[in-house]
Each structure stands twice: as C-alpha cells, then as structure tokens.
C-alpha positions as CSV (number, residue, x, y, z in Angstrom):
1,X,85.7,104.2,96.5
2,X,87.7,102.1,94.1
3,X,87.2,98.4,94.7
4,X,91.0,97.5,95.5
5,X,90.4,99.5,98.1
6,X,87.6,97.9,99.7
7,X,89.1,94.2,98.9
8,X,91.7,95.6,101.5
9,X,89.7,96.0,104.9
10,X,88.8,92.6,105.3
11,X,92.2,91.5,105.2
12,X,93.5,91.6,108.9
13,X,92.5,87.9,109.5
14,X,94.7,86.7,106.2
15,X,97.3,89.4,107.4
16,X,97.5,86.8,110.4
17,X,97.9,84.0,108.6
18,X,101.0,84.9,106.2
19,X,102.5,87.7,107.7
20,X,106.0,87.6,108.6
21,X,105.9,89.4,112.3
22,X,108.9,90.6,113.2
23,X,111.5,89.7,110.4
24,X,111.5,87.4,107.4
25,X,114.7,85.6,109.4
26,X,112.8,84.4,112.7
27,X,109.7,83.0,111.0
28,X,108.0,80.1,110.7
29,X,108.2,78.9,106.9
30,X,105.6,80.1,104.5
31,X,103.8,79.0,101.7
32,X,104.2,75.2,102.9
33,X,100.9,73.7,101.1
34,X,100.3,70.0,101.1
35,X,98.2,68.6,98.4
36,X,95.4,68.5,100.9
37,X,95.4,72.0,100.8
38,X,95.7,72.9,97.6
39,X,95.2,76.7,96.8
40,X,92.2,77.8,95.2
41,X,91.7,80.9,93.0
42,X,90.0,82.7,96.0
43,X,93.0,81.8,97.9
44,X,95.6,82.9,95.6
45,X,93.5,86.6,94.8
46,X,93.4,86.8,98.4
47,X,97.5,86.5,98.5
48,X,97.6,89.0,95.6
49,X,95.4,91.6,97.6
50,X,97.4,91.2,100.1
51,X,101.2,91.5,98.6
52,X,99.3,94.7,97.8
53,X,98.8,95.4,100.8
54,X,102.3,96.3,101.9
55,X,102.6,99.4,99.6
56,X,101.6,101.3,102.2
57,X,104.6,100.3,104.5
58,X,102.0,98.8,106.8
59,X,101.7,95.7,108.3
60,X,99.2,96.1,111.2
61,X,98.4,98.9,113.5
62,X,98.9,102.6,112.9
63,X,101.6,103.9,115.0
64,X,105.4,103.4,114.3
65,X,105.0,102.8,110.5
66,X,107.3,106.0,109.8
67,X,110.4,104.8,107.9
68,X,108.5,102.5,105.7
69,X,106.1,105.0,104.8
70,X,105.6,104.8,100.8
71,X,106.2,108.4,100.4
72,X,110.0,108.3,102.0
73,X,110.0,111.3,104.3
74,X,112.5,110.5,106.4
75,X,114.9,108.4,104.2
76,X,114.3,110.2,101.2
77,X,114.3,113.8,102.3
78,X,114.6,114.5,106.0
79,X,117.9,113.0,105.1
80,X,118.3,115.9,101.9
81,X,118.4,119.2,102.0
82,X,114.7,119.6,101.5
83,X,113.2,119.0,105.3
84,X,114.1,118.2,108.9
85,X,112.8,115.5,111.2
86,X,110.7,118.6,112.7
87,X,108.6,118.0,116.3
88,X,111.3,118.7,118.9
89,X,115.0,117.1,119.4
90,X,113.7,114.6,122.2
91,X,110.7,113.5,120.2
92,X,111.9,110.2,118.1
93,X,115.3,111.3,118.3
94,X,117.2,108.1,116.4
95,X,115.1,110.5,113.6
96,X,117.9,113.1,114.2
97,X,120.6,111.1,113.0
98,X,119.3,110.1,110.2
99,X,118.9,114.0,109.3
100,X,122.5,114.2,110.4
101,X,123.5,111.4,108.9
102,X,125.1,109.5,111.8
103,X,123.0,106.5,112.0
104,X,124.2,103.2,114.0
105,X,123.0,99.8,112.8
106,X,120.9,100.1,116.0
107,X,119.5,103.4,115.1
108,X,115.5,101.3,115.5
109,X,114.2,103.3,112.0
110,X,116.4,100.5,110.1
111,X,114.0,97.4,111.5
112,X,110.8,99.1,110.2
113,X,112.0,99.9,107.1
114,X,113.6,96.4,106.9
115,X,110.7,94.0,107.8
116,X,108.1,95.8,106.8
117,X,109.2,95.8,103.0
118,X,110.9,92.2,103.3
119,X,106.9,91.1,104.4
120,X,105.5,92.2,101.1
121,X,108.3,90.5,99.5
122,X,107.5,87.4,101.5
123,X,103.5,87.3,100.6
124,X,104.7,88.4,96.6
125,X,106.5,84.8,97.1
126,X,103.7,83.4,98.6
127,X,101.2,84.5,96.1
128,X,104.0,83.2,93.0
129,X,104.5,79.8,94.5
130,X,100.5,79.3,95.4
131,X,99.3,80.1,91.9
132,X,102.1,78.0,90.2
133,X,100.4,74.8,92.5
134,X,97.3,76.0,91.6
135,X,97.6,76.0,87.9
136,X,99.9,72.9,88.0
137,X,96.8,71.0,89.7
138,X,94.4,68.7,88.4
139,X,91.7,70.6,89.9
140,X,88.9,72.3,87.9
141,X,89.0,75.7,90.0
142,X,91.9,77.2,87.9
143,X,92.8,80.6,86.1
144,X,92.9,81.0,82.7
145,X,96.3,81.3,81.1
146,X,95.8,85.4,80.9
147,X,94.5,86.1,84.1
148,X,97.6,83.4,85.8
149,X,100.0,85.4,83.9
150,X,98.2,88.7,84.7
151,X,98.8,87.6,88.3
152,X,102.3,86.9,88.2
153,X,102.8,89.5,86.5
154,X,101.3,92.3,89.3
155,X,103.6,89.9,92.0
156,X,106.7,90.5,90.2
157,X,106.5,94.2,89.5
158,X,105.0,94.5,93.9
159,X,108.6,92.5,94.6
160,X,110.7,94.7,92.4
161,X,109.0,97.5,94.1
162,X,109.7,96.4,97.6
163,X,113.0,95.2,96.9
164,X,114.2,98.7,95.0
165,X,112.4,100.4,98.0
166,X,115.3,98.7,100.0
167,X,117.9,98.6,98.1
168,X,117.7,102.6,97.9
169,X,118.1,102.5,101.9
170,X,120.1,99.8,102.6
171,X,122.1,99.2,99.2
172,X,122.2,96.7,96.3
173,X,123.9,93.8,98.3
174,X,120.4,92.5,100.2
175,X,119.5,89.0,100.6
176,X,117.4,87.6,98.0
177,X,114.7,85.7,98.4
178,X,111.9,84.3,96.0
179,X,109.7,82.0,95.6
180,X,111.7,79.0,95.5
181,X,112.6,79.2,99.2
182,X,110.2,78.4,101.4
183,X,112.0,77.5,104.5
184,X,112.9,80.0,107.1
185,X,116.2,78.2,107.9
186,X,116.8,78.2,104.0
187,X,116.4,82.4,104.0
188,X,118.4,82.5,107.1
189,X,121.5,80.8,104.8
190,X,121.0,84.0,102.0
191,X,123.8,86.3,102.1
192,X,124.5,89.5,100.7
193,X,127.1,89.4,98.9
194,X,125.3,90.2,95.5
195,X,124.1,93.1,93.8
196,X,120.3,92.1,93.4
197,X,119.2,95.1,90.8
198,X,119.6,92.0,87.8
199,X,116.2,90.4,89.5
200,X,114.6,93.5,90.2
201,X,115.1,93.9,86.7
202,X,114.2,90.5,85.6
203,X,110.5,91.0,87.6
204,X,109.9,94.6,86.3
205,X,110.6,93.1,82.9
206,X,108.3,90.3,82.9
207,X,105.3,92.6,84.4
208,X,106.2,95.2,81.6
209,X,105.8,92.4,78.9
210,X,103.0,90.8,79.9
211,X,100.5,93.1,82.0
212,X,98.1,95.7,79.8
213,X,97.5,99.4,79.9
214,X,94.1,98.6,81.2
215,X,94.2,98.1,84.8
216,X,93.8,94.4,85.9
217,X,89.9,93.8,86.8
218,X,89.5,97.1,85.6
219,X,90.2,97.8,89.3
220,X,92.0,101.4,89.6
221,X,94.8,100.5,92.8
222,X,96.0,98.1,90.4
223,X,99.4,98.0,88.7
224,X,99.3,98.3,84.7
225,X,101.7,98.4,82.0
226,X,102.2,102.1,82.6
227,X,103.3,101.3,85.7
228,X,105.6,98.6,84.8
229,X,107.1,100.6,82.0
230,X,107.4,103.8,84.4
231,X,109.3,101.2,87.1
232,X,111.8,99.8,84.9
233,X,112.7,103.0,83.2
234,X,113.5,104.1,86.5
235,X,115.2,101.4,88.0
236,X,117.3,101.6,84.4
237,X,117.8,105.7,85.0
238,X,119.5,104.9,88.6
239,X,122.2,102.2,86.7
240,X,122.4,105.5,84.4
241,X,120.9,103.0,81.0
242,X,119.5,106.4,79.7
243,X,119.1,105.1,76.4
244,X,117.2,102.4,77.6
245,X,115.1,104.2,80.0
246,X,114.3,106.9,77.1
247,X,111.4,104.4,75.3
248,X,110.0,103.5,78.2
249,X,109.2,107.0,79.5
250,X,108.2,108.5,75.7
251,X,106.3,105.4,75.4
252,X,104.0,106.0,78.9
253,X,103.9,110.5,78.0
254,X,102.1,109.4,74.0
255,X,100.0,107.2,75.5
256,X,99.0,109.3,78.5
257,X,97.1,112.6,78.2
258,X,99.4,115.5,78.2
259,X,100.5,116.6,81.3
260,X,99.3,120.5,81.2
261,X,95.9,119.0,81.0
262,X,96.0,117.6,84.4
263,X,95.9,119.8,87.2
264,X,99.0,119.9,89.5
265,X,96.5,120.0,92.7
266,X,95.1,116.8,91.1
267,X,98.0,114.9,92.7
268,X,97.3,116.0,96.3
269,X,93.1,116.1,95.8
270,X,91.5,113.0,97.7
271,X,88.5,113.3,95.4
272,X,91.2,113.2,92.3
273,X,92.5,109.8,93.3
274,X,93.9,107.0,91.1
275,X,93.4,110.1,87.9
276,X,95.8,110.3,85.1
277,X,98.7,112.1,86.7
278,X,98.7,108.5,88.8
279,X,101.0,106.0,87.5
280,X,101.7,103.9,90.9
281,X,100.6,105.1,94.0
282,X,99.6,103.7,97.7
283,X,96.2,103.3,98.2
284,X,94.9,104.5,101.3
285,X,91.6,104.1,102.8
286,X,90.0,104.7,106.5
287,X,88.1,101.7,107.2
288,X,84.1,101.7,107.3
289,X,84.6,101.0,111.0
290,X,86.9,104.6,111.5
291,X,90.3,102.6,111.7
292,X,93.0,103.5,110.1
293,X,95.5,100.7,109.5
294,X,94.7,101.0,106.0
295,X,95.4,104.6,106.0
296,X,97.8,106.8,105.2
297,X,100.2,105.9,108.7
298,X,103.1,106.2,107.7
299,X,102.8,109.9,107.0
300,X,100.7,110.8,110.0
301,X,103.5,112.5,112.2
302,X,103.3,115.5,109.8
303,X,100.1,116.4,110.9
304,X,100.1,120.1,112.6
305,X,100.2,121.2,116.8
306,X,99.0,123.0,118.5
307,X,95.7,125.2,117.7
308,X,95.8,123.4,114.0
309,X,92.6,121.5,113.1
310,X,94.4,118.3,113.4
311,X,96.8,118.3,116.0
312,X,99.9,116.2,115.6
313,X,102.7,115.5,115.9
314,X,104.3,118.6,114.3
315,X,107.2,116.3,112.5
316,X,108.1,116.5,108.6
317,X,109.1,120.2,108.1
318,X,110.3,121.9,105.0
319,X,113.7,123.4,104.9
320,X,114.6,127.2,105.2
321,X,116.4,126.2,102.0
322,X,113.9,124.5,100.4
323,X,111.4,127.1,100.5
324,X,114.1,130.2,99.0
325,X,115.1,127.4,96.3
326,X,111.3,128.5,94.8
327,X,112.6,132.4,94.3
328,X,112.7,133.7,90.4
329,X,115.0,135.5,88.5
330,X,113.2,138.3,86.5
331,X,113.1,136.3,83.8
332,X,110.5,134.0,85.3
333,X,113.0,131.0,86.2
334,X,114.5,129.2,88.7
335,X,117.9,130.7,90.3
336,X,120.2,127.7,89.9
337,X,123.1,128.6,92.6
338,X,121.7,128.0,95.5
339,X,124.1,131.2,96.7
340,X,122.5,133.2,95.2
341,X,118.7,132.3,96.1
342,X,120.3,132.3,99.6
343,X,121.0,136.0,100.2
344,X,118.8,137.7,101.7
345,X,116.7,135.1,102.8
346,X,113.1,134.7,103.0
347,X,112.8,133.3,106.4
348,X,109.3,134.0,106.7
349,X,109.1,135.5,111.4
350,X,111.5,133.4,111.9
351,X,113.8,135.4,114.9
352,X,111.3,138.2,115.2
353,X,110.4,139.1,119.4
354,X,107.0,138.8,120.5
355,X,106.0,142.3,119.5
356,X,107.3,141.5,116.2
357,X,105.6,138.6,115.7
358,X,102.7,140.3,116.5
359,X,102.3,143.1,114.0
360,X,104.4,140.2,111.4
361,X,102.8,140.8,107.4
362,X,104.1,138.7,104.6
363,X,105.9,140.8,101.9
364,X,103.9,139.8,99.2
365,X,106.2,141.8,96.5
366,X,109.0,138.6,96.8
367,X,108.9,136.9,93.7
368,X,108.4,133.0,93.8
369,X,107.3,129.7,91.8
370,X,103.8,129.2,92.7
371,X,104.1,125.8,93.0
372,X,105.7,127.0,96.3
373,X,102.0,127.9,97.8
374,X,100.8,124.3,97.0
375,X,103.6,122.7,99.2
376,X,104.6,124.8,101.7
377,X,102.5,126.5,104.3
378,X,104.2,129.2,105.2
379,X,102.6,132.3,107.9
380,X,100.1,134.6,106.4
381,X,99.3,132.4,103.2
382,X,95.8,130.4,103.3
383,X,96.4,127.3,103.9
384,X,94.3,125.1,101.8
385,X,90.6,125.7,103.3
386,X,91.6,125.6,106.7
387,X,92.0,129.4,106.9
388,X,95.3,131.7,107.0
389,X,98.5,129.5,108.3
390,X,99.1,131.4,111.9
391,X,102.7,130.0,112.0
392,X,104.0,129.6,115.8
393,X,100.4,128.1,116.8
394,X,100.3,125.3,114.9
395,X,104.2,124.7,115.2
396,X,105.8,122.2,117.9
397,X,109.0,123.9,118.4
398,X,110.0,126.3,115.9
399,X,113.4,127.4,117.0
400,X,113.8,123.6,116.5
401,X,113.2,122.9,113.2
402,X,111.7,126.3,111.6
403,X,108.6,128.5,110.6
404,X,107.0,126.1,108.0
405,X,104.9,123.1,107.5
406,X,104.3,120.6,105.1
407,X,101.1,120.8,102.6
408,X,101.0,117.7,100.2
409,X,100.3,115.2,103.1
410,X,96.9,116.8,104.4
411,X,93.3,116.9,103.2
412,X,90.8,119.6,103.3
413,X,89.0,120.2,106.4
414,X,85.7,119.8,103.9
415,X,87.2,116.2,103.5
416,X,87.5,115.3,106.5
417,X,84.0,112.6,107.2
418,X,84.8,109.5,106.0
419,X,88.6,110.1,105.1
420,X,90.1,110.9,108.4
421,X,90.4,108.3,112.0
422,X,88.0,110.6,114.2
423,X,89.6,111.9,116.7
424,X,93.1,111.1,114.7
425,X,92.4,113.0,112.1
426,X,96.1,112.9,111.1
427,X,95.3,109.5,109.5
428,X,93.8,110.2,105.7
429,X,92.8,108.2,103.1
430,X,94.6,110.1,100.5
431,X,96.8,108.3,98.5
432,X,100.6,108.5,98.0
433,X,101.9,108.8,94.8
434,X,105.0,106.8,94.2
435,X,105.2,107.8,90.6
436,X,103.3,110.2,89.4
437,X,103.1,111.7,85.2
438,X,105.6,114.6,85.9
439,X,108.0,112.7,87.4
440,X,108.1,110.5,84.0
441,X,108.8,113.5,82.1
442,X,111.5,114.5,84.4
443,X,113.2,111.4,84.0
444,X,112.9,111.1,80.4
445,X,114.1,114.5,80.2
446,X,116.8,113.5,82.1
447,X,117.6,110.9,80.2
448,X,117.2,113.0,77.0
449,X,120.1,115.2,78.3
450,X,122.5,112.1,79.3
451,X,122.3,111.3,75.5
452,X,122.1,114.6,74.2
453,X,118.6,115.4,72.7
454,X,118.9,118.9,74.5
455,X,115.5,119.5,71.9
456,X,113.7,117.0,73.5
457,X,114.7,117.5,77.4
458,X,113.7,121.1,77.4
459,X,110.5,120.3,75.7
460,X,109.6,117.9,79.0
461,X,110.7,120.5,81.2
462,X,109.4,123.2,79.7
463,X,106.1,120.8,79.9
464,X,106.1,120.4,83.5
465,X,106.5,124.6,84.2
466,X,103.9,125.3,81.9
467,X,101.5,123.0,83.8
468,X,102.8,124.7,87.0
469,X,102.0,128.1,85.5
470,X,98.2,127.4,85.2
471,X,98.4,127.6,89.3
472,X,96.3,130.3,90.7
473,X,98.5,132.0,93.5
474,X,97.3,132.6,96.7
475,X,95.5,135.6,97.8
476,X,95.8,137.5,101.5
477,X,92.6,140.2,101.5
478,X,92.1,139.8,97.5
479,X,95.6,140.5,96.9
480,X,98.4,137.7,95.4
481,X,100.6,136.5,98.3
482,X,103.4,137.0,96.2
483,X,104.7,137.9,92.5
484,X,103.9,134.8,91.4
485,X,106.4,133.9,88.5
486,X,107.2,130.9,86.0
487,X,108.4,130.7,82.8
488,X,109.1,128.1,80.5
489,X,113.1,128.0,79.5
490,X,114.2,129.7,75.9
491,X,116.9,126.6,75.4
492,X,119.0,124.2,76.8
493,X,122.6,125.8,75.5
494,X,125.0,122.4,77.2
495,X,124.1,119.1,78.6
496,X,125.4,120.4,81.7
497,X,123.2,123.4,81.9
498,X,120.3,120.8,81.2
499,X,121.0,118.6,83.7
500,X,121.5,121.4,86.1
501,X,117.9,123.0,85.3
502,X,116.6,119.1,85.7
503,X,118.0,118.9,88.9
504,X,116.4,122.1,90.1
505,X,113.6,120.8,88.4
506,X,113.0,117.6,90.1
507,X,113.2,119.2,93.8
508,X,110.6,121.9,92.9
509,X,108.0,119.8,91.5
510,X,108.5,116.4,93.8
511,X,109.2,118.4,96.8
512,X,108.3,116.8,99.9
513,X,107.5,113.4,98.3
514,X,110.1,111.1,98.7
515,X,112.9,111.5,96.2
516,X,115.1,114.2,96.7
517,X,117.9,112.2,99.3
518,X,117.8,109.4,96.5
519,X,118.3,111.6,94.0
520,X,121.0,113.2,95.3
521,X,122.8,110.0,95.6
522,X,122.6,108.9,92.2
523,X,123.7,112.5,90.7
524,X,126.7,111.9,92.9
525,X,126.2,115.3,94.4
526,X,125.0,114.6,98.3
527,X,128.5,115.3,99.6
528,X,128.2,118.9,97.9
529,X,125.1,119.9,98.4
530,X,124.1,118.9,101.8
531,X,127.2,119.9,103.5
532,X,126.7,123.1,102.0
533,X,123.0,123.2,102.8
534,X,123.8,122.2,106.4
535,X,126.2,125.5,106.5
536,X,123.5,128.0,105.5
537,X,120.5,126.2,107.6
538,X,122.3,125.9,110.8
539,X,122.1,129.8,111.1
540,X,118.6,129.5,111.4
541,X,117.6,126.2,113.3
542,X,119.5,124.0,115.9
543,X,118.2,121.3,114.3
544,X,120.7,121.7,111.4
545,X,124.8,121.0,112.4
546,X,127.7,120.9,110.2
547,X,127.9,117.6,109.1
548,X,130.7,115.7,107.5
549,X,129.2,113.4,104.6
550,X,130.7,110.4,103.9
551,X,130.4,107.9,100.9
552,X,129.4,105.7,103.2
553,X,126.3,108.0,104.2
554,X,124.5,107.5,100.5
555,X,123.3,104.2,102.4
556,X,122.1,103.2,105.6
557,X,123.2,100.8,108.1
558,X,121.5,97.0,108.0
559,X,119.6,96.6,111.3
560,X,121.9,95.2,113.8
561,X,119.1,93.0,115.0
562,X,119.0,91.3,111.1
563,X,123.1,90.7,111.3
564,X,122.9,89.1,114.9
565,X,119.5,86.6,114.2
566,X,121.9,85.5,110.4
567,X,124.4,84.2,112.8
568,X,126.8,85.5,110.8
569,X,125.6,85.2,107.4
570,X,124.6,88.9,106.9
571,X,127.8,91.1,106.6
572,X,127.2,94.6,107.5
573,X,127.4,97.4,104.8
574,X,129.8,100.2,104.3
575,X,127.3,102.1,106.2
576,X,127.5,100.4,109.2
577,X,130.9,99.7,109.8
C-alpha cells in the first residue's frame, strides 16, 4: 500500500484538533499559533496530510458522507440523465429532489456537501499560514526552499480542488476564505458577492509552476505537475479558455504513456491503483484495524441488496437511458440522437410477470459498446467475478428506479480481505478517480473542436475508442453477451458534429463517475436534454417525472443553515430563491 495512504490512518487525533465540526462559520478560530508554539516541520506535514485528507469528502465516521463523495454521484449525475437516486422513494428522500431538481435550501444534502469541502479548505489554510511561521522563524527545524515551496504548492492546488468542487454545486459567488483570516468572526463577515474562479485560478497556477512531474516524496497519493496542469486546463475548459486549456492537456498526453496502452479496467482495478491512467484521484484505504473512515464512504450506498454478496443499500442506479445510449449503428459508432437509440428499447425484464421473468434470456444479438459491460450490470451478464447478475435479487425496488446496477464502484469478491469493512463490505479501499488520462483527451479534444483543429480532436477521440475496443466482451455459456461493436470515427466533417460525437463521448467513457450533470451545465444543454430524458424514462420507472428545468436548477441551493448562522451576510443564490 502506498505510503500516503498509511500516513492517513493515524490521523483521527489531528483530525480533532483542526477540524472545523459542523461549519467553517460556527467555529472556534484556527491556526492561532503563539510564538510559544511555533510549528515544526512534523507539524506542518502533519497539516499537509491532513488537507489531504478531505479528498475523500470525509471528515470522520462512515455514514452520511453521500453528497461530498469525490466521485459526485448524486450532484453530478443522479441529477443527469445518466442515473437515479435508486434504493426506494422513502429511503433518503431529500435525494429525490435533487434527481428532480426541486431542491430547498433545507434540502440536508447541501450541509454535507458544504462543510465538508469548506473543512479541507480550512486545514489547506492552516497548513499555508503554519509553514509561512515556520520558515519565517529563527529556528533550525526548517524546510528547504524546494520542499516549502513543494508544500504550498500541493495546498494550493487541494484549495482549488475543494473550492471548484463547490463552486460546481453551489455556484461561483462562495465566500472566500484563505489563509490570511484566521478568525471565525472575520469568515463570518465574507460575503458572496464575488465570482471566486480568479483564485482558484491563481492556486492551480502556482501548483502548476512550481510542483514536478515526479510525485512529491515520491509518494504516489500525491499531487504532481500532471495534476496541476490536468486541474487548470479544466477549470480553464468550464470559462470556455479552449485555447488556453489546449497546452495544458497536449502537454500532460506527450508526456504520459499513450492511452491504448493502459487498460480501461485499470481505472476500476484496486490492485491497478495510483497507475498511469491516474492523474488525481481519492485515495481510499480500510484501516489495519477494519475501519473504514478512510474508505471509500461516500460511495457505499451503491452497494447491491438483497441476495448480492455485499448487501446494501441498493442506491446509485444507471438510467434506462443511459444504458441504450451504448447501442451502435452498423458502422460500429455511437447513435448520436438519442431518438433514435430510444426505439425499441433495451430494457433488459424490466415489466415482464413472474413466469416471464422466470424463463427471462438476454438477446445477445443487440449490438452495443462494450464499454457498456464494464459499467453496467445488467441481468444475465457476469458480473465481474461475482457470478451472473440475477437482476430482481440483488435490486431494492426495481419498479422504483429500474433493472440495473452500478459496476465501477465495487471490487472483486477475490478482493475483498484487507479492502473491504467486514461485515460492511460496501466500504472499499478502491480509489476514486477525479481525473483520470481519458478524460484529458476528451477535454483537449474538446477544446481542439472549439478552436477548430477538427484533425486533432478526432485523433483524441478516436484514441479513447480504440482503447475501448481492446475490451473483451462478456461471455454467457462461452458465447459474447452481445455484438460487441466499436469503431474509431472516419472524420470530423463540422465543429458541430465534433462537438456532438465529444459529448456522446464523454458520457460513454466517464459514465457513472461524476461528471455528466456538470457537464451538461457548461454545454448549456441540461434544459434539453434532461427534460427530454425525463419524458422517455418516466415510462419505465416512477422514479422519473416530468420535470420543468430551470436556469436556476444548473446550481444548487446554499444550505439554509449557512445563510441563518452569516446573520445576513450570505445572500442566497438564484437556486434558492
């Protein structure tokens, strides 16, 4: 196990001494440190590993981490088109309305999401202002002018991360809060009335000129220059800088091995952690004790029901619509209109009477994307080595939220000793990838087709299916599961067709992994296509009602509980109003 990793477990007793509770607002101050306690370099590495620590949306515990989980599930795609809240409609229902997109500042997701990420950025200021009084001492114990800037550096890029993490949810106008306040009466004075993305910026800026492409302390849960560059070009691809972005993506993909040479499972493999596919990711660990705060929590509600090898909670499932998005054409590629991969659905038993279900065999002459296989489970189709998928059995309510499950979250059975919570085996160790190699050739692709090297895009596309073509399909009794088809595409012939096959793209390879609400939003197309998404699922599960989206809706709501402790400081968003 990689040492970042380990430096981790011991840190509940630090975790007591600077977290932040229940909200950055109704603490006591932090990072108050008289020159009798002047920091020490054990000190201030401790405060590093612990701003790290927050990646994982954690602060403590294991239950009720869900909307501050790293990989987004509920945010960033219950609330798309590619997956519902799942479980049944009592179980955590303010979930619901965040699928349906009629969330109240009350709605008590907001508050997790909210002081969870506004603790990381609380010890990433703690850690800044410590290691400045460090190295402004007199003292011997001091770092080195590379390994203090090395250090600010990681702290920067963790605080661009946590604050872009929110400003995704909650919108650019956030209070800002660095280093230089150290008072909690002076944070409760911050308002948001200003778009913050300029110091994201700034941070992801300095951590992309001064940190390496070898990982600090050659320790592999560490952020590197890949990372920073990755970050920034992203952060620049949402305020739509494309030709900014561009270098910063080609610059990570020559420097990286090529993508077809890393296995798309690779990504989803617990024994394939931290591998060159992994540009920032959460890193997840079950203690040596069996606990799991350190785990992967914030994803553990999409474990299976039922007569499943691990047993709850039966949240997190894929979308009818989701899973016929991965039909073919003849030709090997995607079918871009998502009328027509909708008729005649593949719908898997879904509606079939007892007897039905019964004597149920999957039509293995339907043509799909592999890649489908590797991130669905879907009835009849092995489900990684666990055995065949059995459908109903291992569902919580299916008439609820539909036949399938969700595969990229879960370990194999064989993995199980030492990276599960016994008796909870929900709780893994496997990492979540925040941003992964294909993604940065999706987004420089995407960026190639804003600026109109339709050459270049379609090479990065074409890049990603090729990898995804090396996939062995499925087999039921020795036979494929299905026609499994991918091509790579013969040109680009308009920048609108580009974008359109990018699009389609990004939801087949990232499916289930965070990004597709987000990037819906910044396409300005969430209006169209959920609405019409929420007209063809809604024939097939009650989860899914016509919806009416709103502007408003590409955010969320500030907690209510954050505008009534400001005392009127905090002004709600558009969201909540």
């Amino acid at each position: 196990m990689k040492k970042i990793k380990q430096i981790i477990i011991p840190l509940c007793l630090m975790f007591a001494l600077f977290s932040c509770g229940k909200g950055f607002l109704e603490t006591s101050p932090k990072a108050q440190i008289t020159d009798e306690q002047l920091p020490t370099t054990k000190a201030v590495n401790n405060a590093l590993i612990a701003a790290y620590g927050l990646v994982n949306g954690n602060i403590n515990g294991t239950w009720g981490n869900y909307s501050s989980a790293p990989s987004q599930w509920l945010f960033g795609e219950v609330a798309s088109d590619d997956a519902h809240k799942g479980s049944s409609n009592a179980d955590q229902s303010p979930m619901n309305d965040i699928e349906l997109h009629k969330v109240l500042p009350s709605n008590d997701n907001l508050p997790t999401m909210w002081n969870n990420y506004y603790e990381g950025v609380i010890r990433c200021n703690f850690t800044l202002k410590m290691l400045a009084q460090l190295q402004a001492s007199d003292v011997s114990d001091k770092f080195t002018d590379e390994e203090a800037t090395s250090i600010e550096a990681q702290a920067k890029f963790l605080r661009a991360h946590y604050y872009f993490f929110m400003t995704r949810v909650f919108g650019n106008e956030i209070p800002y809060i660095d280093e230089s306040i150290t008072k909690t009466a002076d944070a409760a004075k911050v308002a948001n009335d200003v778009d913050i993305t300029p110091k994201i910026e700034e941070d992801l800026k300095f951590a992309v000129e001064n940190l390496t492409y070898e990982k600090p302390n050659n320790e592999a849960g560490r952020v590197d220059k890949y990372a920073a560059e990755s970050y920034l070009g992203k952060l620049y691809l949402y305020e739509k800088k494309y030709d900014q972005a561009l270098p910063l993506f080609k610059d990570v993909i020559s420097k990286k091995p090529a993508l077809i040479s890393i296995p798309f499972t690779d990504n989803f493999d617990i024994n394939k952690e931290n591998g060159p596919g992994s540009i920032f990711a959460a890193q997840q660990i079950i203690n040596p004790d069996g606990s799991g705060d350190n785990g992967n929590v914030g994803d553990m509600l999409s474990g299976f029901y039922g007569s499943a090898p691990v047993s709850c909670c039966g949240f997190f499932q894929p979308s009818l619509d989701l899973v016929n998005a991965y039909k073919v054409d003849a030709n090997g590629l995607p079918i871009l209109d998502p009328s027509d991969y909708r008729k005649n659905p593949y719908v898997s038993d879904l509606g079939l009477d007892t007897a039905q279900k019964r004597h149920y065999q999957v039509d293995q002459s339907l043509h799909f994307d592999p890649r489908l296989d590797y991130t669905v489970a879907r009835r009849g189709v092995p489900f990684k080595d666990w055995g065949i998928f059995p459908g109903d059995d291992w569902i919580r309510e299916v008439a609820f939220a539909g036949p399938f499950l969700s595969k990229k979250q879960m370990i194999n059975k064989a993995d199980f000793a030492g990276n599960t919570v016994p008796g909870t085996e929900e709780i893994t160790g496997l990492n979540v990838n925040i941003i992964r190699l294909a993604d940065v050739y999706l987004m420089a692709a995407e960026c190639a087709a804003q600026t109109n090297d339709l050459a270049y895009a379609l090479a990065r596309v074409n890049d990603v299916r090729s990898r995804a073509a090396l996939l062995p399909g499925k087999k039921i009794d020795g036979k494929p599961a299905a026609v499994y088809t991918i091509k790579p595409y013969p040109s680009f012939a308009s920048k609108e067709y580009a974008m359109q096959a990018i699009e389609t793209e990004r939801r087949l390879e990232l499916a289930l992994e965070g990004h597709r609400f987000y990037d819906l939003v910044r396409w300005g197309i969430a209006k169209t296509v959920i609405e019409s998404y929420q007209n063809f699922e809604k024939e097939y599960v009650s989860a899914s009602k016509t919806i009416t989206f709103e502007k408003k809706d590409e955010i969320f709501p500030i907690p209510q509980q954050q505008i009534d402790r400001s005392g009127g400081v905090l002004k709600q968003n558009a969201a909540g109003q």
